[in-house]
N, CA, C and O atoms as a Tripos MOL2 file, in Angstrom:
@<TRIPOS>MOLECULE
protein
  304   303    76     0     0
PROTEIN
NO_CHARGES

@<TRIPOS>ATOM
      1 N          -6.1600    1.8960   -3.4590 N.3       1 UNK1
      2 CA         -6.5100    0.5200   -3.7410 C.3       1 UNK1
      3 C          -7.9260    0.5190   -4.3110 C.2       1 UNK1
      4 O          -8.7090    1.3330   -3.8200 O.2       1 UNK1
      5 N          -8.3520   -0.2750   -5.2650 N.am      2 UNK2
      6 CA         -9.5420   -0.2350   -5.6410 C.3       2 UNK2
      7 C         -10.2000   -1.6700   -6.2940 C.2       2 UNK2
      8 O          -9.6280   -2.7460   -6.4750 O.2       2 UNK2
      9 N         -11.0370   -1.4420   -6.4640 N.am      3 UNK3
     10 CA        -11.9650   -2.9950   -6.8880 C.3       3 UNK3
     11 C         -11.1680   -3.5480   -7.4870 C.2       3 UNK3
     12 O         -10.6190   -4.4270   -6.8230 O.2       3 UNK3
     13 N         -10.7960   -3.4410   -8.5520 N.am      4 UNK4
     14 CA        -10.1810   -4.3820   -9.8180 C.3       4 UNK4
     15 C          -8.5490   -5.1220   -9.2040 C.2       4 UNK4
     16 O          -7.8260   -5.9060   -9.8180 O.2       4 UNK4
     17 N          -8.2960   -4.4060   -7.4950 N.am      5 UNK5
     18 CA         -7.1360   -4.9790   -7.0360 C.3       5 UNK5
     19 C          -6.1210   -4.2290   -7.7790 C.2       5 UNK5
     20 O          -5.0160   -4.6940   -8.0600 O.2       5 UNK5
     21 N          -6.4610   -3.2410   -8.0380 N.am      6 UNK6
     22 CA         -5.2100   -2.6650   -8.9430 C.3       6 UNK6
     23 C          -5.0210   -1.6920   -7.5920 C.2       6 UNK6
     24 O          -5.7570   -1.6910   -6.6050 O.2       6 UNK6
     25 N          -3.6890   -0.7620   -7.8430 N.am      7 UNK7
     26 CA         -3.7730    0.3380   -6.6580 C.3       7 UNK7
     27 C          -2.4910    1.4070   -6.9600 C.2       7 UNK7
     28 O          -1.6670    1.0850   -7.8160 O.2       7 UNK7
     29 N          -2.3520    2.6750   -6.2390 N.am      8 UNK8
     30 CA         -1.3440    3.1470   -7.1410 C.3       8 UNK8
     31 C          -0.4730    3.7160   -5.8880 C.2       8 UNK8
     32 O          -0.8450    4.8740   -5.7000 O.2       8 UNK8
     33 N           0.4320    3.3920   -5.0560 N.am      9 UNK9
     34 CA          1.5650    4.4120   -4.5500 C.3       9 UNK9
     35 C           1.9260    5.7730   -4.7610 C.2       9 UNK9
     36 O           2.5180    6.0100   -5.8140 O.2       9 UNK9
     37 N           1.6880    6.7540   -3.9550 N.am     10 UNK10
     38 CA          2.2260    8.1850   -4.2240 C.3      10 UNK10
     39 C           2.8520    8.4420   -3.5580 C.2      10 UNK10
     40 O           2.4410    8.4090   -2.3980 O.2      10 UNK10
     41 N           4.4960    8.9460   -3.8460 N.am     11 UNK11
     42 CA          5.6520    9.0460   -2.2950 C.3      11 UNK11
     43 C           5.4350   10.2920   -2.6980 C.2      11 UNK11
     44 O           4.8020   10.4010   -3.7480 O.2      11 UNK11
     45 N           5.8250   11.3940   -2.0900 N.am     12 UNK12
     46 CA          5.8120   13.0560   -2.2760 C.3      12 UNK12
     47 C           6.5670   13.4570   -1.0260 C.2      12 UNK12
     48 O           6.5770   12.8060    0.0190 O.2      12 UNK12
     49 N           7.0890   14.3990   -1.2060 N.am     13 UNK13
     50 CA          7.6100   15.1410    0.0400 C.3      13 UNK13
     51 C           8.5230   16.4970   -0.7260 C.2      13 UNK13
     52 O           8.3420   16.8910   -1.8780 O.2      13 UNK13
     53 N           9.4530   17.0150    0.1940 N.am     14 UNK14
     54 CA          9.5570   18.2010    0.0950 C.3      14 UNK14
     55 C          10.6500   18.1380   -0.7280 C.2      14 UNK14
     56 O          10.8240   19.1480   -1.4110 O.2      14 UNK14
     57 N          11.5460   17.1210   -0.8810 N.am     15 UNK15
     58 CA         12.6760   16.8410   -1.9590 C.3      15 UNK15
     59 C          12.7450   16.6170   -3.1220 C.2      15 UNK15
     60 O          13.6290   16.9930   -3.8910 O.2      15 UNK15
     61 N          11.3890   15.6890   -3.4640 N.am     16 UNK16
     62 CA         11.0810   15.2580   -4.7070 C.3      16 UNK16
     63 C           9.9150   15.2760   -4.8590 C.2      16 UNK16
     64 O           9.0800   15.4270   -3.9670 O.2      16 UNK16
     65 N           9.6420   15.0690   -6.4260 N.am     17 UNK17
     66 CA          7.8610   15.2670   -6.4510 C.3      17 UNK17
     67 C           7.3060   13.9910   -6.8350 C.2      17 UNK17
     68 O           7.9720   12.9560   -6.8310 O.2      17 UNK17
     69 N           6.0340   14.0610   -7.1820 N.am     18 UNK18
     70 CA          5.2130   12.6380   -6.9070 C.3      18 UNK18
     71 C           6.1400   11.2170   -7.4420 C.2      18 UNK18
     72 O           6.4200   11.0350   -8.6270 O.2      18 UNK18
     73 N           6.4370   10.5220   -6.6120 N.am     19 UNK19
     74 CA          6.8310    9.4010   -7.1380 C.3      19 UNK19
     75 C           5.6350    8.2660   -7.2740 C.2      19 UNK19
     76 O           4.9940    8.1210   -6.2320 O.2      19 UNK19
     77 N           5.2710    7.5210   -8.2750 N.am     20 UNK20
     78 CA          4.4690    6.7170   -8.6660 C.3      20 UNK20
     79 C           4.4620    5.3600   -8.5460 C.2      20 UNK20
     80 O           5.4100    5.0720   -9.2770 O.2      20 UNK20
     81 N           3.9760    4.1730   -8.0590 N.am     21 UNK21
     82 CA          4.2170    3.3960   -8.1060 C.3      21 UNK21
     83 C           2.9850    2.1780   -8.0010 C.2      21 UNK21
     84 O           2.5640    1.5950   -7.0020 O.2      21 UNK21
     85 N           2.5390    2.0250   -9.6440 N.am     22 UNK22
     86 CA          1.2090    1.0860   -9.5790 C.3      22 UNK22
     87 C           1.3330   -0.3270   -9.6680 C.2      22 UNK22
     88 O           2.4710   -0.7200   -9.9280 O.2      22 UNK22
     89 N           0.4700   -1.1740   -9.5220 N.am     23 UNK23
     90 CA          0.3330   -2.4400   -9.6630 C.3      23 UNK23
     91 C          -0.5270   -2.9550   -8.9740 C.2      23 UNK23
     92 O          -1.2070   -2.1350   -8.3580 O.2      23 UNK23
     93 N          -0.9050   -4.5170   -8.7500 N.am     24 UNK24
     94 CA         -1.6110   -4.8680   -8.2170 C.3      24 UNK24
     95 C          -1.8040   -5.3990   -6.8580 C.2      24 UNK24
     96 O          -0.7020   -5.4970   -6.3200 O.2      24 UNK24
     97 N          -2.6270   -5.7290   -6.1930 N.am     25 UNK25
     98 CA         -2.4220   -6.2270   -4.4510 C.3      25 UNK25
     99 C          -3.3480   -7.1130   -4.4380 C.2      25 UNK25
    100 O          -4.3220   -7.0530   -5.1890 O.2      25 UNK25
    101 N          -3.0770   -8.4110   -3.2420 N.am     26 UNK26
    102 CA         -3.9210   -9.6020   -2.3390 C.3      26 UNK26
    103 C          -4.2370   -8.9250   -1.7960 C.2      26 UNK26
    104 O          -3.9070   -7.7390   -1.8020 O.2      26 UNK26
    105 N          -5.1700   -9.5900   -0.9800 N.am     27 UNK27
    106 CA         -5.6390   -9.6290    0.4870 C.3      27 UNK27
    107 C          -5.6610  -10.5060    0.8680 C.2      27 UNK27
    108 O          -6.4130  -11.2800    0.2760 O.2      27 UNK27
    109 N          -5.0110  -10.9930    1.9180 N.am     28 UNK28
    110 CA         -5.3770  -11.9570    2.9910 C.3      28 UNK28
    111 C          -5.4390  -11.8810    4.3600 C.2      28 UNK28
    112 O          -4.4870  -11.5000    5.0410 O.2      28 UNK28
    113 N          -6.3240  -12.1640    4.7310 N.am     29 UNK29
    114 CA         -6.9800  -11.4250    6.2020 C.3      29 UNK29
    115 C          -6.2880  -10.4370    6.1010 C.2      29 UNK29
    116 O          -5.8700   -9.8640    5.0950 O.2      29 UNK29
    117 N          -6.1470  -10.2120    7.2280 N.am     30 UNK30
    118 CA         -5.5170   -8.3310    7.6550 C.3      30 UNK30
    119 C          -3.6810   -8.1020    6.8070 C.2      30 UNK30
    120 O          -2.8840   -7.3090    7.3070 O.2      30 UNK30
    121 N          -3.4280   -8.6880    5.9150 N.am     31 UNK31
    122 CA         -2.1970   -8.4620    5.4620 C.3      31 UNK31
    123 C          -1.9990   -8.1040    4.1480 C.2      31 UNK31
    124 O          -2.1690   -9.2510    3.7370 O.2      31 UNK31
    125 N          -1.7920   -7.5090    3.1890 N.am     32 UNK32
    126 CA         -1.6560   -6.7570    1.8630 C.3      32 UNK32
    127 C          -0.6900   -6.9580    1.5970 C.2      32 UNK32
    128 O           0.2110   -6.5330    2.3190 O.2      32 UNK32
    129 N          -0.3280   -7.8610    0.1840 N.am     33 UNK33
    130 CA          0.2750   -8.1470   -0.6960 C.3      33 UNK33
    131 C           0.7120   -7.4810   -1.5330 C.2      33 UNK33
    132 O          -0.0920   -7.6890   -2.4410 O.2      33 UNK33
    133 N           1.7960   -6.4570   -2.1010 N.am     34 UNK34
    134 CA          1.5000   -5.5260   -3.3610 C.3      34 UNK34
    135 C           2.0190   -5.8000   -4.0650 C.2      34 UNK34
    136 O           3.0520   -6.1100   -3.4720 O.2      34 UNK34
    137 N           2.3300   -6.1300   -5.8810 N.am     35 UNK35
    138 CA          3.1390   -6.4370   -6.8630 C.3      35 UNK35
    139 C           3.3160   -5.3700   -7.7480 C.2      35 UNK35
    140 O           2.9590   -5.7970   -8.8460 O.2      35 UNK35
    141 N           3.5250   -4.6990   -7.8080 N.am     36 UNK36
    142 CA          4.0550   -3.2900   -8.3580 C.3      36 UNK36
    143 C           4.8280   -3.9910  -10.1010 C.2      36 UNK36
    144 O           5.4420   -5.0080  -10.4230 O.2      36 UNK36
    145 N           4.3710   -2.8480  -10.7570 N.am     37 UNK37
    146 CA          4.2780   -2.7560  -11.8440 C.3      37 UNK37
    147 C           6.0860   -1.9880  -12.3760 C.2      37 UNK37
    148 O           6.1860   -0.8880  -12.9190 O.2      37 UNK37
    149 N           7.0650   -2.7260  -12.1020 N.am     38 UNK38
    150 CA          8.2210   -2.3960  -12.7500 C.3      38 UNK38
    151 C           8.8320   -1.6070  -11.1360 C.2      38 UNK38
    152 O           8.2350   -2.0830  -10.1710 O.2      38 UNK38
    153 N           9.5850   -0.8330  -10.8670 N.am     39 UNK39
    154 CA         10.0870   -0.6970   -9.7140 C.3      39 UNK39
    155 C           9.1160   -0.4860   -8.2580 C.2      39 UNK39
    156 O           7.9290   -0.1680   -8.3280 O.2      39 UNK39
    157 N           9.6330   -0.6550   -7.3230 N.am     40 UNK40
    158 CA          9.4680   -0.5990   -5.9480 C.3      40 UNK40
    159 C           9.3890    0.2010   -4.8860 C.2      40 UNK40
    160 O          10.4300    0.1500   -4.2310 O.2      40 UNK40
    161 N           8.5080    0.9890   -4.3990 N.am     41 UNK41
    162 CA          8.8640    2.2370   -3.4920 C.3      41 UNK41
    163 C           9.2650    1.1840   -1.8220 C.2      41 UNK41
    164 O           8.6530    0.2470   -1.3090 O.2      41 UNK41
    165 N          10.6870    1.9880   -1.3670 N.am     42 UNK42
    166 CA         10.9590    1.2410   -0.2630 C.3      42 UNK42
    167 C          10.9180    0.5270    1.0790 C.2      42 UNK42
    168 O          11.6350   -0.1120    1.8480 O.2      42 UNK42
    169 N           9.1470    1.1890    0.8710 N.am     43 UNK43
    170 CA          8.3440    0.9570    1.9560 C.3      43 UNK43
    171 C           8.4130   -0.5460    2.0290 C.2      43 UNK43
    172 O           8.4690   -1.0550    3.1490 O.2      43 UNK43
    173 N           8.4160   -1.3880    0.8490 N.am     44 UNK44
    174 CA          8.4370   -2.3920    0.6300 C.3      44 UNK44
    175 C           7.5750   -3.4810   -0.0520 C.2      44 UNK44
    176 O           7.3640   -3.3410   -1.2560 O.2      44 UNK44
    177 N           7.1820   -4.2900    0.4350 N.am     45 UNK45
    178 CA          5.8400   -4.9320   -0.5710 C.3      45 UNK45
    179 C           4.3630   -5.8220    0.0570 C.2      45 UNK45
    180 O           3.3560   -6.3250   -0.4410 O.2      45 UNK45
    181 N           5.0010   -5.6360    1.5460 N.am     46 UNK46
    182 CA          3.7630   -5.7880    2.1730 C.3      46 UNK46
    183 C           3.3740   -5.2270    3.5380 C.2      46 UNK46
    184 O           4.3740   -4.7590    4.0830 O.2      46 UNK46
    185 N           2.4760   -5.1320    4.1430 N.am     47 UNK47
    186 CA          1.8920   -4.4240    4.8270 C.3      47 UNK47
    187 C           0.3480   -4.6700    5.6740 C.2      47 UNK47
    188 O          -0.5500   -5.1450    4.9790 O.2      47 UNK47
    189 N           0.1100   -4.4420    6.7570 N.am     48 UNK48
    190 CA         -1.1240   -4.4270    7.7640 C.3      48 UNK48
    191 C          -2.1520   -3.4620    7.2490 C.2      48 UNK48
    192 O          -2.0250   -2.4000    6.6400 O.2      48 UNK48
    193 N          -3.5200   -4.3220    7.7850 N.am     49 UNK49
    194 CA         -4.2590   -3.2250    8.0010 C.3      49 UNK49
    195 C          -4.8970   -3.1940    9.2690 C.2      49 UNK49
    196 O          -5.7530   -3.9560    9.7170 O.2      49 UNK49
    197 N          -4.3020   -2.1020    9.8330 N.am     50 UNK50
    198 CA         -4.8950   -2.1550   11.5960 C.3      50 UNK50
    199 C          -5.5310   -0.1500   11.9820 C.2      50 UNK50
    200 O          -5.0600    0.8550   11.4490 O.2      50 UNK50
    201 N          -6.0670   -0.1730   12.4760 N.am     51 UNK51
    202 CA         -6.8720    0.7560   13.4520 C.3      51 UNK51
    203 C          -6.9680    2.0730   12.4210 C.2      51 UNK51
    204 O          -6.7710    3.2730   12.6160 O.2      51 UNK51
    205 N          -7.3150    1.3960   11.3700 N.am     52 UNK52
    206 CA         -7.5940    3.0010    9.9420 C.3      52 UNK52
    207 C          -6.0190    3.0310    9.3010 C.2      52 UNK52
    208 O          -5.4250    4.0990    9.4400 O.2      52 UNK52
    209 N          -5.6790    2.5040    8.9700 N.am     53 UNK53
    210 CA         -3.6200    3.1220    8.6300 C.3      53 UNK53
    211 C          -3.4840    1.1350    7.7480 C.2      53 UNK53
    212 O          -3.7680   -0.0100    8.0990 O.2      53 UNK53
    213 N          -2.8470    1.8560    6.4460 N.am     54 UNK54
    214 CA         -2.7290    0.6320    5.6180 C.3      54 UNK54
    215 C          -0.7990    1.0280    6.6550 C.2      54 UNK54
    216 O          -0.3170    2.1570    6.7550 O.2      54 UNK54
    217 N          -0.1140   -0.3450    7.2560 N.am     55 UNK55
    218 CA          0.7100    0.0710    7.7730 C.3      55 UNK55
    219 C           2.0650   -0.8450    7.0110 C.2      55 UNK55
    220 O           1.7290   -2.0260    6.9210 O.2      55 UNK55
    221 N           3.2180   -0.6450    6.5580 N.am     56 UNK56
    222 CA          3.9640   -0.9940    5.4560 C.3      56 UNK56
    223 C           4.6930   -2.0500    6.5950 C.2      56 UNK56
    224 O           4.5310   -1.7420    7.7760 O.2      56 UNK56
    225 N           5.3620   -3.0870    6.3370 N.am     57 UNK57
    226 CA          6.6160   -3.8060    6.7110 C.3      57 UNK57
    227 C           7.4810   -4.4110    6.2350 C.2      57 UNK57
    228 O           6.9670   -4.7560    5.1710 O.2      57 UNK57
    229 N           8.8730   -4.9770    6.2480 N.am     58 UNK58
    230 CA          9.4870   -5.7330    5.6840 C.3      58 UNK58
    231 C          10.2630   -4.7740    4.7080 C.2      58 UNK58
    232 O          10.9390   -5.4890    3.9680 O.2      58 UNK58
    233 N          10.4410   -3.4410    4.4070 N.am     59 UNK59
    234 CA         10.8700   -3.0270    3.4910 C.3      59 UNK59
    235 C          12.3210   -2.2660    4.2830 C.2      59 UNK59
    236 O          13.0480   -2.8200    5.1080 O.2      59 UNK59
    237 N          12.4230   -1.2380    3.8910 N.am     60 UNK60
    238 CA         13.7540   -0.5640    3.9530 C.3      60 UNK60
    239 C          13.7720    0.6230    5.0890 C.2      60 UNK60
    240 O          14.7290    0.9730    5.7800 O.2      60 UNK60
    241 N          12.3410    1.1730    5.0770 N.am     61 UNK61
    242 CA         11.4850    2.0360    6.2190 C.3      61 UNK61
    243 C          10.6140    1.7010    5.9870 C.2      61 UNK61
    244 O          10.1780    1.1920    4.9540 O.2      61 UNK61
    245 N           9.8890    2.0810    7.5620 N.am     62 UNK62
    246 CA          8.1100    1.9850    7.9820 C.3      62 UNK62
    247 C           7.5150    2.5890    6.8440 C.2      62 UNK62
    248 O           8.1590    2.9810    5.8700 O.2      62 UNK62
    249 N           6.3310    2.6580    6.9660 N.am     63 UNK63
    250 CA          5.4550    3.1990    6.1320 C.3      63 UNK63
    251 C           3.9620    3.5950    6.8040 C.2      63 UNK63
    252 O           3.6970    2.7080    7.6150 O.2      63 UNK63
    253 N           3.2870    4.2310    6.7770 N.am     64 UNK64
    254 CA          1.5580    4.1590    7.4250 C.3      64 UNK64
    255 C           1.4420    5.2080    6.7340 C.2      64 UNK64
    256 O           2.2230    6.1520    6.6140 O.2      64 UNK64
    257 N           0.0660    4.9540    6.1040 N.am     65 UNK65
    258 CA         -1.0280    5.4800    5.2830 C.3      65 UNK65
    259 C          -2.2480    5.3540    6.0350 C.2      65 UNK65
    260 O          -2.5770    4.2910    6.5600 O.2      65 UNK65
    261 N          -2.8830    6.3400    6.0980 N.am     66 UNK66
    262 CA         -4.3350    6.5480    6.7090 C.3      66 UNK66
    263 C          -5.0230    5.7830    5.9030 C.2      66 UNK66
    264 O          -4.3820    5.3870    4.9300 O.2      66 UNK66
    265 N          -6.4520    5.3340    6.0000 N.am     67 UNK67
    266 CA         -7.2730    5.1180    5.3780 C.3      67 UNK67
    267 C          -8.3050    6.0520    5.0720 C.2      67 UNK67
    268 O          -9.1900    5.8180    5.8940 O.2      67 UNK67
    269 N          -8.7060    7.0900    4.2450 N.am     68 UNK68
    270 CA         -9.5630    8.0730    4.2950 C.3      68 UNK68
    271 C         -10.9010    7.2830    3.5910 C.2      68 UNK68
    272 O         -11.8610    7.6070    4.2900 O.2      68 UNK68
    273 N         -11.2280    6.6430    2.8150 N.am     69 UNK69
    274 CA        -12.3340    5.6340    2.3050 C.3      69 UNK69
    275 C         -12.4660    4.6170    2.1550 C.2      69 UNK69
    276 O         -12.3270    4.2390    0.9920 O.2      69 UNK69
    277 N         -12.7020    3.8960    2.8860 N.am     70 UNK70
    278 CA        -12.9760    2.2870    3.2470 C.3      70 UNK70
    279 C         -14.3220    1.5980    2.9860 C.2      70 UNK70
    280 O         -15.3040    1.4480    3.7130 O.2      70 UNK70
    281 N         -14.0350    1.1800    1.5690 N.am     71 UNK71
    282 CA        -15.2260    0.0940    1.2180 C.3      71 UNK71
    283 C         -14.7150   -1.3000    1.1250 C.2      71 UNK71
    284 O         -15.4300   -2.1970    0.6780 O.2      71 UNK71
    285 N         -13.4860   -1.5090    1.5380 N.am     72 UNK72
    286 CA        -12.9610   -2.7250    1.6380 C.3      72 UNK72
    287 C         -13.6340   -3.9850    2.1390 C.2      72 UNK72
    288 O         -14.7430   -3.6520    2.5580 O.2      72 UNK72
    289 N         -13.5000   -4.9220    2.2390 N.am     73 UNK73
    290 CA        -13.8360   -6.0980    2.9140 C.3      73 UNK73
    291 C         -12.9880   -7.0880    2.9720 C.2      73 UNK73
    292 O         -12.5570   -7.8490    2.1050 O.2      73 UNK73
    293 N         -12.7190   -6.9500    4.5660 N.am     74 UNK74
    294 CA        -11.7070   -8.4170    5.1390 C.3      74 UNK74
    295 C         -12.6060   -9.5250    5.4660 C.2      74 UNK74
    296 O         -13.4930   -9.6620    6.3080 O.2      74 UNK74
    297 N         -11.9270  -10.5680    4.1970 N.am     75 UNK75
    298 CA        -12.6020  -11.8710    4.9840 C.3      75 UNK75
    299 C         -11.8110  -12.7640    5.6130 C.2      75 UNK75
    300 O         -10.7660  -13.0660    5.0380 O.2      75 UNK75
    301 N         -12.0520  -13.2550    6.6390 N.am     76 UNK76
    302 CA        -11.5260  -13.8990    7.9310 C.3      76 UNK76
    303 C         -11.8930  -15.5560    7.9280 C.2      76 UNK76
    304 O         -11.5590  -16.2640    8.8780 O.2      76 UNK76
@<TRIPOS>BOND
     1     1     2 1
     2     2     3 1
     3     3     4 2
     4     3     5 am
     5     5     6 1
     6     6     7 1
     7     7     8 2
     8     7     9 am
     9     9    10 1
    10    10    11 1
    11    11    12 2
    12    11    13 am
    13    13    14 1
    14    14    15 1
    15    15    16 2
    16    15    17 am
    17    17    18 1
    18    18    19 1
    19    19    20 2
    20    19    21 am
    21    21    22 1
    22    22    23 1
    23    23    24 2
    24    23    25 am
    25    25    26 1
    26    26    27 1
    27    27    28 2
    28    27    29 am
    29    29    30 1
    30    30    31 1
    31    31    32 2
    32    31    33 am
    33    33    34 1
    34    34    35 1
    35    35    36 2
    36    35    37 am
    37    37    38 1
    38    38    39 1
    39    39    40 2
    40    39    41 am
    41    41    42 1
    42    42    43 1
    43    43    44 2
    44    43    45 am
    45    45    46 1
    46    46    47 1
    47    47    48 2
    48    47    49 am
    49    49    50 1
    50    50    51 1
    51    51    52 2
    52    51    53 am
    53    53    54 1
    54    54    55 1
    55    55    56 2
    56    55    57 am
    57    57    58 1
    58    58    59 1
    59    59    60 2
    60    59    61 am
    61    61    62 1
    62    62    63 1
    63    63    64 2
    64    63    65 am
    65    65    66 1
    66    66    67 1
    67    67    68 2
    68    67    69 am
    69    69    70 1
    70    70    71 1
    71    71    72 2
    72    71    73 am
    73    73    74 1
    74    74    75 1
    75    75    76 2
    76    75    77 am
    77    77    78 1
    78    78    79 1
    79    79    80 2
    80    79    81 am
    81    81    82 1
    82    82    83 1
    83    83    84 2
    84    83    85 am
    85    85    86 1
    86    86    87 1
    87    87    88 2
    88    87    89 am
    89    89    90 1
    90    90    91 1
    91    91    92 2
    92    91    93 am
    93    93    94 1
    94    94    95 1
    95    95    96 2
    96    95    97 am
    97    97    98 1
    98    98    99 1
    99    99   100 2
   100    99   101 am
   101   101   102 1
   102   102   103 1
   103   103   104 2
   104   103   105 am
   105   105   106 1
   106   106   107 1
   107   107   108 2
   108   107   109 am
   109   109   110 1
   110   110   111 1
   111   111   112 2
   112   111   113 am
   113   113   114 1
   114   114   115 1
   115   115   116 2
   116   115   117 am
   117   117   118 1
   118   118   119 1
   119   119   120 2
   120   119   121 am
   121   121   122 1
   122   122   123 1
   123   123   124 2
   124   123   125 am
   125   125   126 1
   126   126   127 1
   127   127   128 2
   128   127   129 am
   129   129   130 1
   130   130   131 1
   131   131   132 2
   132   131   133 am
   133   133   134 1
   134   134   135 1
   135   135   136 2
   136   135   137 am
   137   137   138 1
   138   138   139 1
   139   139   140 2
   140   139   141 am
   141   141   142 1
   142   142   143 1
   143   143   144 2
   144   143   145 am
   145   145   146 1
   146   146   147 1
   147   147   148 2
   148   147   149 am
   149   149   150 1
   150   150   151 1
   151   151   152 2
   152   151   153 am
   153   153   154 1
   154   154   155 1
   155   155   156 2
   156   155   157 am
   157   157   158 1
   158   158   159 1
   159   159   160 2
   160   159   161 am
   161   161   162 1
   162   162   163 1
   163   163   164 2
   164   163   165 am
   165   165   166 1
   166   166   167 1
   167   167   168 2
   168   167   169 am
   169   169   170 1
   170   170   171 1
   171   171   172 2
   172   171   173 am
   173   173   174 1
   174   174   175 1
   175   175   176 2
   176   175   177 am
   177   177   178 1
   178   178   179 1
   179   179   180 2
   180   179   181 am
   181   181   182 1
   182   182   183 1
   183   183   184 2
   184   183   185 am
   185   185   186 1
   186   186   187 1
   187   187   188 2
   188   187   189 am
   189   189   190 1
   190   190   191 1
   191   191   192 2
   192   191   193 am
   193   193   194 1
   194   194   195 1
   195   195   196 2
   196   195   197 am
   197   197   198 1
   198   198   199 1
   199   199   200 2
   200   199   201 am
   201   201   202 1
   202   202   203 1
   203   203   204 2
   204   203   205 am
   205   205   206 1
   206   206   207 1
   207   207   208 2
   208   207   209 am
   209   209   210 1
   210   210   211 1
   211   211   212 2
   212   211   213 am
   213   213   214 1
   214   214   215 1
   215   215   216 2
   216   215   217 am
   217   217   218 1
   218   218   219 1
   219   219   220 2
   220   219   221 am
   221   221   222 1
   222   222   223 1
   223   223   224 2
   224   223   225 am
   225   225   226 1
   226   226   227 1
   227   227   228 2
   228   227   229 am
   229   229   230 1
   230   230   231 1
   231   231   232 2
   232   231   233 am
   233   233   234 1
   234   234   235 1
   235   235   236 2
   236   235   237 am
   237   237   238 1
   238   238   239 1
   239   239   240 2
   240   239   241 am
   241   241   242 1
   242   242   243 1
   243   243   244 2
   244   243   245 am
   245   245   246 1
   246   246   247 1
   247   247   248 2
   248   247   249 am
   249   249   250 1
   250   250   251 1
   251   251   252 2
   252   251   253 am
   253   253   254 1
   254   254   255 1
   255   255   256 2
   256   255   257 am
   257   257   258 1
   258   258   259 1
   259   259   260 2
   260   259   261 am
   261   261   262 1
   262   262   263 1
   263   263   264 2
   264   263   265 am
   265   265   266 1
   266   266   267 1
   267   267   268 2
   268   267   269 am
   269   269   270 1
   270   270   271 1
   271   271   272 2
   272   271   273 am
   273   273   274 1
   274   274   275 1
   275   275   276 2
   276   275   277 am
   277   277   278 1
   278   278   279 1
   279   279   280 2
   280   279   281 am
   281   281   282 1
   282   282   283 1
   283   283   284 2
   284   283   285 am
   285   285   286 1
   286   286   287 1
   287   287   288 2
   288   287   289 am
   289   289   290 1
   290   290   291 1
   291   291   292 2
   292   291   293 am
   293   293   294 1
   294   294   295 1
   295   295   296 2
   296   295   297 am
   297   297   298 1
   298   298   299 1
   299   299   300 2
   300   299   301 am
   301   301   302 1
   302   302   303 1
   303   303   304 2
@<TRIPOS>SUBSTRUCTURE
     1 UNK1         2 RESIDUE 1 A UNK
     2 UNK2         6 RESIDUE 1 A UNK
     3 UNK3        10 RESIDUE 1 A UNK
     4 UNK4        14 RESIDUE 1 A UNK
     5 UNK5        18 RESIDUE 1 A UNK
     6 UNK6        22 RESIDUE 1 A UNK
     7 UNK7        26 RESIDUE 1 A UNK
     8 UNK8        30 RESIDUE 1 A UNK
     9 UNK9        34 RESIDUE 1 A UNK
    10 UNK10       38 RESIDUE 1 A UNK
    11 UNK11       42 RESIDUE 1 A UNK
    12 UNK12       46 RESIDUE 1 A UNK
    13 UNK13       50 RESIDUE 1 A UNK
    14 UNK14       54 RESIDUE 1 A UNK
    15 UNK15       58 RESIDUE 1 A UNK
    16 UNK16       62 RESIDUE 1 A UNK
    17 UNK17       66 RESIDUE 1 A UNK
    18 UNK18       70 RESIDUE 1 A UNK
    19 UNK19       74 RESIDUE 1 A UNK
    20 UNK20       78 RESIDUE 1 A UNK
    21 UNK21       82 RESIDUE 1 A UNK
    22 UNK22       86 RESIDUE 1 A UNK
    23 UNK23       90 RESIDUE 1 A UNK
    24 UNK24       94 RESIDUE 1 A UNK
    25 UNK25       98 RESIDUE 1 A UNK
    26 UNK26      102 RESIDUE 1 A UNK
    27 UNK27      106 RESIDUE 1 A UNK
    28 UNK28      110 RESIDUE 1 A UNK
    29 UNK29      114 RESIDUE 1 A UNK
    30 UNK30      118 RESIDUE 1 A UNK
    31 UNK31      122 RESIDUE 1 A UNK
    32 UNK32      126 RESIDUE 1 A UNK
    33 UNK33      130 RESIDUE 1 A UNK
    34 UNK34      134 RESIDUE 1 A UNK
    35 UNK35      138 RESIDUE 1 A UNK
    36 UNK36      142 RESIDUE 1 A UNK
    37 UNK37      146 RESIDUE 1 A UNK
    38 UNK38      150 RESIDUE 1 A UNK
    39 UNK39      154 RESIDUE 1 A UNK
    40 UNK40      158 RESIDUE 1 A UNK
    41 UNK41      162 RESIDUE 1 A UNK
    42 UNK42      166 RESIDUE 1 A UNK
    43 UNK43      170 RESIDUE 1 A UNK
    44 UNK44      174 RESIDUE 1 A UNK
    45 UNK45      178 RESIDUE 1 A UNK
    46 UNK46      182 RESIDUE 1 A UNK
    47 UNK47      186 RESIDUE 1 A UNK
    48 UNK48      190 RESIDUE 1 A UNK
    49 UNK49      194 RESIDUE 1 A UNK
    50 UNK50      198 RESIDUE 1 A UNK
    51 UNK51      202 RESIDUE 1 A UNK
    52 UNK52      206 RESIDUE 1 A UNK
    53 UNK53      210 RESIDUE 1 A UNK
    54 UNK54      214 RESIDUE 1 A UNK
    55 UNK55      218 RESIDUE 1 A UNK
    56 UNK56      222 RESIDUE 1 A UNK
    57 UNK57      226 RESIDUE 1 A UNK
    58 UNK58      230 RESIDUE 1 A UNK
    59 UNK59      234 RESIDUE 1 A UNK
    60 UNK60      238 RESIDUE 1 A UNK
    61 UNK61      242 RESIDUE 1 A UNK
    62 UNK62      246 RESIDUE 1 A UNK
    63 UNK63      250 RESIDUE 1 A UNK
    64 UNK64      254 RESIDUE 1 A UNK
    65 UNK65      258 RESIDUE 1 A UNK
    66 UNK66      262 RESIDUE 1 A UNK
    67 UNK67      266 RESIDUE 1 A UNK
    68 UNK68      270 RESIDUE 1 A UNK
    69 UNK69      274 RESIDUE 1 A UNK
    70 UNK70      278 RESIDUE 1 A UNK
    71 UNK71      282 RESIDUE 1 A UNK
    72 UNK72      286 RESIDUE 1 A UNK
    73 UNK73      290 RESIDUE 1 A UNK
    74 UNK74      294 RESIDUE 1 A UNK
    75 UNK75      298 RESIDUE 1 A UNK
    76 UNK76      302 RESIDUE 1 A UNK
């Protein structure tokens, strides 16, 4: 995720290789919005941010992503 609200999805694992998936994201308070740029990874399209872990819901499976650099700002 980055300033301009743009942000990019990377699925990877041992079956397939990088799957891509960019577009743009809200914020509102602690909840992330994502609008993806032509298809959808099945995590889904929105998601938490709680205790370091951007955490996915509403989609097809869970999802949690660490946060490794956080210059973000939640406003409340």
């Amino acid at each position: 995720m980055y300033d301009d609200k743009s942000f990019e999805f990377i699925s990877n694992g041992l079956i397939r290789s990088d799957d891509k998936y960019p577009g743009t994201y809200e914020l509102k308070n602690d909840t992330v919005y994502f609008t993806y740029n032509g298809l959808a990874p099945r995590a889904g399209s929105k998601a938490k941010i709680a205790n370091g872990f951007v955490n996915y819901f509403g989609g097809k499976y869970p999802e949690r992503i660490e946060i490794k650099l956080n210059k973000l700002l939640i406003n409340k």
